[in-house]
C-alpha positions in Angstrom: 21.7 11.7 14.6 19.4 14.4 15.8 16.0 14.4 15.6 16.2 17.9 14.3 17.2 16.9 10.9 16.6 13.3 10.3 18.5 11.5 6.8 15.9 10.2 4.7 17.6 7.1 2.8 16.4 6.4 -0.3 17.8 4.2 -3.0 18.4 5.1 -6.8 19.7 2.4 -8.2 18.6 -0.5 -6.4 20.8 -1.9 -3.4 24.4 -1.4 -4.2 27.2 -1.7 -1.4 25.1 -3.5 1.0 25.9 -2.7 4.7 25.2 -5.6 6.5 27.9 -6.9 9.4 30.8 -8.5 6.5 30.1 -12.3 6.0 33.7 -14.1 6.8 35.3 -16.1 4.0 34.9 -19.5 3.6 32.3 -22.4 4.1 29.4 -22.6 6.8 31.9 -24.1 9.4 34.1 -21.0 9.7 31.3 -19.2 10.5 30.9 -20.5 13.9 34.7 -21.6 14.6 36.2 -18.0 14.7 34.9 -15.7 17.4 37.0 -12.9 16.4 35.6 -9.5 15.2 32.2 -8.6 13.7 31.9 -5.6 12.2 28.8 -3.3 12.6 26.0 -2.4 10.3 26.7 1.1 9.1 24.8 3.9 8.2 23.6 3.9 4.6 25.3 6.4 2.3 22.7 6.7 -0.4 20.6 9.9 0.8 18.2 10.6 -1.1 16.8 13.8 0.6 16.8 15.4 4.3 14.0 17.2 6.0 15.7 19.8 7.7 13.8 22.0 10.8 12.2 24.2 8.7 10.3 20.9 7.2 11.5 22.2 3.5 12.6 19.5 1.1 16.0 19.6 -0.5 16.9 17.3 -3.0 20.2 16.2 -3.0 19.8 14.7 -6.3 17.3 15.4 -9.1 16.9 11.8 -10.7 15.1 11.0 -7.6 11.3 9.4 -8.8 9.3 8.1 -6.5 6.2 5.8 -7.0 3.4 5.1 -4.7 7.9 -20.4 10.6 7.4 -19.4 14.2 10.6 -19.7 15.1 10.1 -22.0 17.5 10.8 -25.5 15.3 7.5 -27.7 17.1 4.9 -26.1 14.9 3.0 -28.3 12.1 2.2 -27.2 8.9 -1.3 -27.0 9.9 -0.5 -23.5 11.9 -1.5 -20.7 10.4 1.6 -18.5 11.1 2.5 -14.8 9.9 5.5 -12.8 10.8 3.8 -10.3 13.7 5.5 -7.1 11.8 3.2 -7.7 8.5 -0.1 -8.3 10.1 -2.6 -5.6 9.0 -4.9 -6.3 11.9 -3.9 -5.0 15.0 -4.9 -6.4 18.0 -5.4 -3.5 20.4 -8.1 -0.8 20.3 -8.0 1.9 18.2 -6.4 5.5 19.9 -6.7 7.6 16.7 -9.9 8.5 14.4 -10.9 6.6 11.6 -11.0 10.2 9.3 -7.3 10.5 10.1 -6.9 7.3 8.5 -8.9 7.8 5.5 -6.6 11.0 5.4 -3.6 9.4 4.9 -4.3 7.1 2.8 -6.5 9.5 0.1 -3.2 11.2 0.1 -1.4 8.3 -1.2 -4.0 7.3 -3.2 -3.8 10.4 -5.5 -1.6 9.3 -8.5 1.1 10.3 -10.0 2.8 12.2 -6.3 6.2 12.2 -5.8 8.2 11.8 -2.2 8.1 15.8 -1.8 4.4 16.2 -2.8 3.6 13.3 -0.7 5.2 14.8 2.0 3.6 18.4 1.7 0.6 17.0 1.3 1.7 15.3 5.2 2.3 18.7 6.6 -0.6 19.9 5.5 -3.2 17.2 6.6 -3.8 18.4 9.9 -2.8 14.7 11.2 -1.6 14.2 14.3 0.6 10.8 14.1 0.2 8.0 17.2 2.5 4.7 17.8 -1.1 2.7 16.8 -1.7 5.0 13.8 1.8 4.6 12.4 1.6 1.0 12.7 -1.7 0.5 11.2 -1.1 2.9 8.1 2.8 1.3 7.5 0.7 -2.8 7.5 -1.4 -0.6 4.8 0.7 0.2 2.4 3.7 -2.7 3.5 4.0 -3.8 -0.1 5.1 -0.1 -1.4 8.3 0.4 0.7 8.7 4.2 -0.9 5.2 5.6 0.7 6.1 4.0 3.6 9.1 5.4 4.3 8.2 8.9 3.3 5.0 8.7 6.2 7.8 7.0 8.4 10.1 9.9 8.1 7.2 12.9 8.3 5.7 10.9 11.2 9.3 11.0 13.3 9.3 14.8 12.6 6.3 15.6 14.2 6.3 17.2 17.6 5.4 15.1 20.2 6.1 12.0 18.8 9.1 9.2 19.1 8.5 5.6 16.8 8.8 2.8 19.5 10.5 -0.5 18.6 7.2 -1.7 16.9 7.4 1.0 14.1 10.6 0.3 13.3 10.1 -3.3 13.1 7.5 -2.7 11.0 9.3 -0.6 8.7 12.4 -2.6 9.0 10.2 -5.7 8.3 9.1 -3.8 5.0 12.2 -2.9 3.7 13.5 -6.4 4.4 10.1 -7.7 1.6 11.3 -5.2 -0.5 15.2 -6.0 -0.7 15.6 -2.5 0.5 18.7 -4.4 3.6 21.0 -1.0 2.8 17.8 1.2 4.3 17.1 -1.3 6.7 20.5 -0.8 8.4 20.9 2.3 8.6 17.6 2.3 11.0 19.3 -0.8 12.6 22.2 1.9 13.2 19.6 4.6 14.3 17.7 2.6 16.9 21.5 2.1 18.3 20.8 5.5 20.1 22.9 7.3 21.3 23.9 10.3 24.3 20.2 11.0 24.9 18.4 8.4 23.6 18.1 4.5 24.3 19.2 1.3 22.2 15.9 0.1 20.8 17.9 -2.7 19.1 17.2 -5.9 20.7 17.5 -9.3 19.8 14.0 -9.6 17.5 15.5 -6.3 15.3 18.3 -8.7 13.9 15.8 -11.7 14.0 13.5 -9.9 11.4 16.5 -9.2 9.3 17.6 -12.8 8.7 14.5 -13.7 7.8 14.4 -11.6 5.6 17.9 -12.6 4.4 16.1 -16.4 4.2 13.2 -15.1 2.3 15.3 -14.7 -0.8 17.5 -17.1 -0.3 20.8 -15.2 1.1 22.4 -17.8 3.6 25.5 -16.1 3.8 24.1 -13.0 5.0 21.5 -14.6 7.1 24.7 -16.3 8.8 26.7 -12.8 9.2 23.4 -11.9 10.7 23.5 -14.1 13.4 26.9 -13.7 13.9 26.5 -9.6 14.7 24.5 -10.7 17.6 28.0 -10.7 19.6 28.6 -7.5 18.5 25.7 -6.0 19.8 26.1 -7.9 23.0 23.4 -10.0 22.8 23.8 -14.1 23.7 24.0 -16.6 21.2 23.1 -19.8 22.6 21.2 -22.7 21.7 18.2 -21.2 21.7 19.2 -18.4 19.1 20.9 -20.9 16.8 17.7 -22.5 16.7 15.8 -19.4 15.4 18.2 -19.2 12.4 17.6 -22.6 11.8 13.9 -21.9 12.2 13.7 -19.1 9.3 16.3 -21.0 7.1 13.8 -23.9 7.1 10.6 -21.7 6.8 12.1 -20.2 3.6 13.0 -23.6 2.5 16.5 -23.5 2.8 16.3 -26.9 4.7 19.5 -28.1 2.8 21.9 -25.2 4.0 20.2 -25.6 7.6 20.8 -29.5 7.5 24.4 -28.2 6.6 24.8 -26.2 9.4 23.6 -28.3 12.1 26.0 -31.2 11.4 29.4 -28.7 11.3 28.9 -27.0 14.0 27.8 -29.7 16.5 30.5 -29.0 18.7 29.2 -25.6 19.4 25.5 -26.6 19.6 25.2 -30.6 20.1 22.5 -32.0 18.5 19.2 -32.4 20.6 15.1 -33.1 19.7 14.0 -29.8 19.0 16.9 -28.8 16.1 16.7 -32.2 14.3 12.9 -31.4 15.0 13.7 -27.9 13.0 15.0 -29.9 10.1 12.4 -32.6 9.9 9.7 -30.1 9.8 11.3 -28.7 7.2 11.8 -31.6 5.3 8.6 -32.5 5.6 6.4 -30.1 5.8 8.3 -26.9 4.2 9.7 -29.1 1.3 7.2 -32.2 1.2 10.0 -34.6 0.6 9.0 -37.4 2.5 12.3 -39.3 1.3 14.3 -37.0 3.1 12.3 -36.8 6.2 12.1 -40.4 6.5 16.2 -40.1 6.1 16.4 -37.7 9.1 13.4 -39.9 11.1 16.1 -42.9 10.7 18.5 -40.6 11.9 17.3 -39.7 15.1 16.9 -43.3 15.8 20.0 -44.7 14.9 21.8 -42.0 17.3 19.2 -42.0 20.7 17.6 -39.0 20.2 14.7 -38.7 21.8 11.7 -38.3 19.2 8.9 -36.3 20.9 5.1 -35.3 19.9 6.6 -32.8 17.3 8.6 -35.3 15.7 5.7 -37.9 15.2 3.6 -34.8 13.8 6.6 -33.5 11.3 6.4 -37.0 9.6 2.7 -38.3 10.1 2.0 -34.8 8.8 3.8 -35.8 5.8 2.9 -39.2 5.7 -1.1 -37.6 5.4 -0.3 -35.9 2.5 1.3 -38.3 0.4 -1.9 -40.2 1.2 0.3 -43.1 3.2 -3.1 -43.6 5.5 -1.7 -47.0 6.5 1.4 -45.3 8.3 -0.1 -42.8 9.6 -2.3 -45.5 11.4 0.7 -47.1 12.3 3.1 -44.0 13.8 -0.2 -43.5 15.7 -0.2 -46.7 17.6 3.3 -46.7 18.3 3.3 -43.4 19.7 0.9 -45.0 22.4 3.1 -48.2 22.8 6.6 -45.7 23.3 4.4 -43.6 26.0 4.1 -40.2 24.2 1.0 -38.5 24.1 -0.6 -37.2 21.1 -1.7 -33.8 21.2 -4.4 -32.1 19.1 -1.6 -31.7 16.0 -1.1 -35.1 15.7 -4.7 -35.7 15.7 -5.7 -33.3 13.3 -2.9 -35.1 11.4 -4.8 -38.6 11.3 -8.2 -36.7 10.8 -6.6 -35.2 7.6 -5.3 -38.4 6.7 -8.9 -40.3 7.4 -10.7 -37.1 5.3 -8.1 -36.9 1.9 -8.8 -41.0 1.9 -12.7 -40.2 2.2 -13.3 -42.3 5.7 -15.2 -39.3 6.6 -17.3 -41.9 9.0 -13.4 -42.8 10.6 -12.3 -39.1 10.8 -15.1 -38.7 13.2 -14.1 -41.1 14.9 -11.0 -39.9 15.7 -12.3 -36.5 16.5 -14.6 -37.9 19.1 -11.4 -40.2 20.5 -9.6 -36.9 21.0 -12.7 -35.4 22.6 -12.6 -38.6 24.8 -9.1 -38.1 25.9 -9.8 -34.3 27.0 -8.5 -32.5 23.9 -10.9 -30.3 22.2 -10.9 -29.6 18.4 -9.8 -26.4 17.3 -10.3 -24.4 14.1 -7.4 -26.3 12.6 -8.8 -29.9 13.5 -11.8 -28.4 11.4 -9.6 -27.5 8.2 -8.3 -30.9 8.4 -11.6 -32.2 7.9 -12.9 -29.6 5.1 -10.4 -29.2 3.7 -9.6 -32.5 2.1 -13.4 -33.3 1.4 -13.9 -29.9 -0.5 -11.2 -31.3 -2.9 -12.6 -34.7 -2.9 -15.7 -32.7 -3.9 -17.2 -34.1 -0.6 -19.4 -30.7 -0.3 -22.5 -31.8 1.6 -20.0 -33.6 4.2 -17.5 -30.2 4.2 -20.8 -28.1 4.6 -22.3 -30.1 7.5 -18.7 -29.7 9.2 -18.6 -26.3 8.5 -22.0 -25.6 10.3 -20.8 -28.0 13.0 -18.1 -25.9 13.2 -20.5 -22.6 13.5 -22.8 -24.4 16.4 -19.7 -24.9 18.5 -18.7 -21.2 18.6 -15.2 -22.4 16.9 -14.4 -19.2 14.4 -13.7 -19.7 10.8 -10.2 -19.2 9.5 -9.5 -17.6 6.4 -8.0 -20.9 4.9 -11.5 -22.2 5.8 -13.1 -20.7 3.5 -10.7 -20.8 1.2 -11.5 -24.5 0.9 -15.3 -23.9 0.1 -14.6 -20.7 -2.1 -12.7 -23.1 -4.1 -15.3 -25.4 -4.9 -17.6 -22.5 -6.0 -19.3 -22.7 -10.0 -21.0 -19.1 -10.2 -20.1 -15.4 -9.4 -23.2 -15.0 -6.9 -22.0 -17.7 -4.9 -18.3 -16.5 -4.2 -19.8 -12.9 -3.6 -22.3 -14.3 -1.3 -19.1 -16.6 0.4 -17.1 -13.2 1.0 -20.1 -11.2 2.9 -20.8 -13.9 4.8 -16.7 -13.9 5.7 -17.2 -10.2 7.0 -20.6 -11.1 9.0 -18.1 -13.5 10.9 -15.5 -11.1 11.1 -12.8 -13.1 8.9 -11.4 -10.2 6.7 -10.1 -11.5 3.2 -6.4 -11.5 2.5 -4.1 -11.0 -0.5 -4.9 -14.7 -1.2 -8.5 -14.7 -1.1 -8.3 -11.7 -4.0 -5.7 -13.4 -5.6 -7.6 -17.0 -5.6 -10.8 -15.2 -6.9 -9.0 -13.3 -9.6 -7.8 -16.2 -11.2 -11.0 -18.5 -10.9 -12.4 -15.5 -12.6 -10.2 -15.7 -15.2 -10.6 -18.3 -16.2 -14.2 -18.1 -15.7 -14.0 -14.9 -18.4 -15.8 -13.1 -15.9 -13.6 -9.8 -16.3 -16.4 -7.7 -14.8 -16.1 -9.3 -11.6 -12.1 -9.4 -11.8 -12.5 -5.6 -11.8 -14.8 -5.5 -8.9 -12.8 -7.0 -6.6 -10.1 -5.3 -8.0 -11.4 -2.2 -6.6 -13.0 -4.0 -3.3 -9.3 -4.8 -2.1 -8.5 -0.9 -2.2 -11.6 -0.4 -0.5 -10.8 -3.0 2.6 -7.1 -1.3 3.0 -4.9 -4.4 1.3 -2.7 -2.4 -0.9 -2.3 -4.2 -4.5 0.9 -6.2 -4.3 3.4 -8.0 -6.4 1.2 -11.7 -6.6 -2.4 -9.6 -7.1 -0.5 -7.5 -9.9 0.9 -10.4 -11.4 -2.2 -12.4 -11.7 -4.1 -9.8 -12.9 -1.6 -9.0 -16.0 -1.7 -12.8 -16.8 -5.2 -13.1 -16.3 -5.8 -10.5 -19.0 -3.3 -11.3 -21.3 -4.8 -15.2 -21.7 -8.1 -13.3 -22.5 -7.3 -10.9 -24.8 -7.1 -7.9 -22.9 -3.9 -7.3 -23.9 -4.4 -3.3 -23.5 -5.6 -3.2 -20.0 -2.4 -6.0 -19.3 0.0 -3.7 -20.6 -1.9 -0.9 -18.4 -1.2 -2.9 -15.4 2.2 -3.9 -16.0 3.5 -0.2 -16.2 1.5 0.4 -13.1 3.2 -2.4 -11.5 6.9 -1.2 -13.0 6.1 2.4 -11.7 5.8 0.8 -7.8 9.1 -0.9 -7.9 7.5 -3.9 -8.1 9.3 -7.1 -9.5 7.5 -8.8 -12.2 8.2 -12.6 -13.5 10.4 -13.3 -16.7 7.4 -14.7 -18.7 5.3 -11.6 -18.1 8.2 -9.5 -19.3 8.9 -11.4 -21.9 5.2 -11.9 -23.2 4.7 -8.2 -23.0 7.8 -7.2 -24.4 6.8 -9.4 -27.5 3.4 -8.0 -27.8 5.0 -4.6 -27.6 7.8 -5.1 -29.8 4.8 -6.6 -32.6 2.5 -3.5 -32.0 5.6 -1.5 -33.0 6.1 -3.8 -36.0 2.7 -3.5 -36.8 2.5 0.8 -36.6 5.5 0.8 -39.2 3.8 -1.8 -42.0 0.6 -0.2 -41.6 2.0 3.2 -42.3 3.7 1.1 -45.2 0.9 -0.5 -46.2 -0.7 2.6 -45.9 1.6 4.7 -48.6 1.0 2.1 -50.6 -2.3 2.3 -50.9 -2.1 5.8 -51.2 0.1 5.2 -54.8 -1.9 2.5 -56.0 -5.1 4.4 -55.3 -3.3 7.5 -57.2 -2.2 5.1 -60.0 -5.8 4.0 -60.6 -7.3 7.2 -60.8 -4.7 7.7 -63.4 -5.7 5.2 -65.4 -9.1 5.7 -65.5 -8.6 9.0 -67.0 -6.9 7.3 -70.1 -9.3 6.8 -73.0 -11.1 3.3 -72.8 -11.2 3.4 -76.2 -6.9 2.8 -77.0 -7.4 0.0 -74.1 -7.2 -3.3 -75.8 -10.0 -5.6 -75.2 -8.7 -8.6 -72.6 -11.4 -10.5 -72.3 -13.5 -12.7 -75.5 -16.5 -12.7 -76.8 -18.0 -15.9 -77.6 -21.1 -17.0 -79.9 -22.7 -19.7 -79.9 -27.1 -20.3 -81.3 -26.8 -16.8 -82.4 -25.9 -15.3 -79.4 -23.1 -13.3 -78.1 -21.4 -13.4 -74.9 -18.6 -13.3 -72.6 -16.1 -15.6 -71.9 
């Protein structure tokens, strides 16, 4: 398609007709069995609107309203992982001004624009649009796929400027959150290329999409995903099959993986790392220690080599269901069968030694590691505060978290998530989050979200409001979890009103809310509308019995007989 006129793909009534590589019949084994044909994403039909060279918008169709585990399998639940496309910090320095920035996103902060108002507004900003700007402004506003895709279309029309495979990773990567796969496509079938311009799809393009395909639960299409890697002439060895197992397990579709892996073990024979891929799924994605000691006996029973990452899967698990005595023990026989322990498996006893509150043992162990020539990490110091803020350990968590500070190890957020957690009063948690920005550890959707509720349920609604506004302010668009916690947070406290508000704020951004909130709301609202049509009842009524007194207070007293008696008694008189 030329970059003269560029199709602008919107959707109007959700995803209809997806256009993702056809899923073969049958169960998980055919998948892999036939090699026959695969047929290619194609080009999504639904266009909303195309920006033709003149830059004029013409709409096609006038109901259009617009609103603005690493896949490698040996990581332990202690990682702190995020897909690379969603990351809103950008490690590289910054080529474009911070005014063009604020720009952009004062444009789509002003309510109540549409897709062609947005995009005027674009033309007329005086922006000039850079790789590094694009991607920083589409991690902005990730969670509201409709304003991203409108700056994604006006930024490919500007002269002088091509998206690279990061910015359509990052927009695929959005569209892929937002169930938006029939979009996503059709820029799969645009980064194809074509006479004078290169493929950009490589093998990471159809990675992102079946993880998104894992995130809601779509195995099939996850699988057909894979499967179009032929078609686009890319290999599909062991080490791809192991990504797809990788994102089915992160999503926690450990079963269908599990499934998989034993059908098709003709085609990829079973080794350490994908029974690794399954255990740390059971085990650390799913928590079901039944089912990771049942793979654990597995491995054993058929001479598969069990490696570091195995013994941290399970003693990771075995810490959490408090089973210090095993963990004790897998650590000792990892030393009798000859496998080192690295610093995961480590920070797995230390957790272990802290949730059973041996802090004096967990030190220990952390000065054994040191012994052996493995220095902690930020991790090994989460293991440690971590389970001693919920044990309401705070003196020992606070000494480890200086420690921490006096080594020059750097804070995670999930750090202080621990001690904001154990926090009693507002000043405190305020106090907690600038001392976060001093150390250069911005908050997240979850430190909002964690605050929001604790103030909740504090009844603190003033400070719910403030940082309400404070995540605007630190460029974290409000998303589905924030909007949802807010609605609930406010219904529970009476601020029915301001919930409703919210809710048809969230509804206007395309944003999926939960069946209780509906429901709740829809109650409320259906009882407000129960309660307008008695009151104006109740009201008419009044209004007649009102007239009917006045009526009878005109009547003569006199011709009213007397209804109450008059009794006497000593000589006096008196009523009854």
């Amino acid at each position: 398609m030329s970059r003269k006129r560029l199709a602008f793909s919107v959707f109007l009534r959700g995803n209809h007709g997806h256009h993702y590589p056809n899923q073969p019949k049958g169960n998980l084994i055919c998948l892999f069995q036939s090699t026959s044909s695969v047929l290619v994403p194609q080009r999504s039909f639904l266009l909303g609107f195309a920006l033709s060279r003149s830059n004029k918008v013409n709409f096609f169709n006038s109901g259009i309203r617009f609103s603005t585990f690493s896949s490698s399998s040996n990581s332990c639940s202690d990682s702190e992982q995020e897909d690379s496309c969603e990351h809103s910090l950008l490690d590289h320095k910054k080529p474009y001004s911070d005014l063009d920035l604020e720009t952009i996103e004062a444009i789509f902060r002003e309510p109540g624009s549409n897709a062609a108002q947005v995009h005027n507004k674009l033309e007329q900003c005086g922006v000039r649009p850079t790789q590094e700007l694009v991607t920083e402004v589409l991690s902005r506003v990730r969670n509201n796929w409709e304003v991203a895709f409108t700056f994604f279309i006006w930024a490919s029309k500007q002269t002088g400027y091509v998206h690279s495979v990061r910015q359509y990773h990052s927009m695929i990567s959005i569209l892929g959150k937002m169930r938006k796969f029939d979009t996503a496509w059709s820029l799969i079938d645009e980064m194809r290329g074509g006479k004078d311009r290169p493929c950009l799809v490589n093998p990471q393009t159809l990675l992102i999409m079946i993880r998104k395909y894992c995130a809601v639960h779509d195995v099939g299409k996850a699988i057909s995903t894979f499967y179009a890697f032929k078609r686009f002439k890319f290999d599909m060895g062991m080490e791809e099959f192991q990504d797809l197992l990788s994102a089915l397990c992160r999503y926690k579709n450990v079963k269908d993986a599990e499934h998989l892996i034993f059908c098709n073990k003709n085609v990829f024979p079973l080794n350490t790392k994908s029974l690794n891929i399954i255990l740390n799924g059971w085990c650390l994605a799913l928590d079901d220690l039944s089912e990771g000691k049942r793979i654990w006996r597995f491995m054993k029973e058929k001479g598969i080599p069990r490696d570091v990452f195995s013994y941290c899967s399970i003693m990771s698990c075995y810490s959490r269901a408090g089973r210090l005595n095993v963990v004790l023990k897998l650590f000792n026989e990892m030393k009798l069968n000859g496998v080192g322990a690295d610093v995961k498996v480590y920070n797995a006893v230390i957790h272990a030694l802290a949730k059973g509150r041996l802090v004096k043992q967990a030190r220990s162990v952390m000065k054994m590691m040191e012994e052996n020539g493995l220095t902690p990490n930020t991790v090994t110091y989460n293991s440690l505060i971590m389970p001693l803020c919920k044990a309401r350990l705070l003196d020992e968590a606070q000494e480890a978290f200086n420690e921490m500070i006096q080594r020059g190890i750097h804070p995670t957020v999930r750090t202080y998530h621990a001690l904001l957690r154990c926090l009693r009063t507002g000043e405190e948690v305020f106090e907690h989050l600038q001392k976060m920005n001093i150390m250069g550890c911005i908050p997240t959707h979850d430190t909002y979200i964690m605050l929001i509720r604790k103030f909740c349920r504090w009844r603190q609604l003033d400070n719910v409001f403030k940082l309400w506004d404070e995540m605007s302010k630190n460029g974290l668009d409000h998303d589905r979890s924030s909007y949802i916690v807010l609605i609930h947070g406010l219904f529970l406290n009476g601020k029915i009103e301001e919930s409703y508000k919210y809710y048809q704020e969230m509804k206007q951004k395309g944003l999926l809310s939960e069946p209780k909130i509906d429901e709740m709301l829809q109650a409320w609202v259906a009882g407000r509308s129960d309660f307008q049509e008695s009151k104006v009842t109740c009201s008419q009524e009044n209004k007649e019995r009102v007239k009917f007194e006045k009526a009878d207070k005109e009547r003569d007293y006199l011709k009213i007989p007397e209804t109450r008696r008059v009794m006497r008694e000593r000589g006096f008189s008196f009523w009854d």
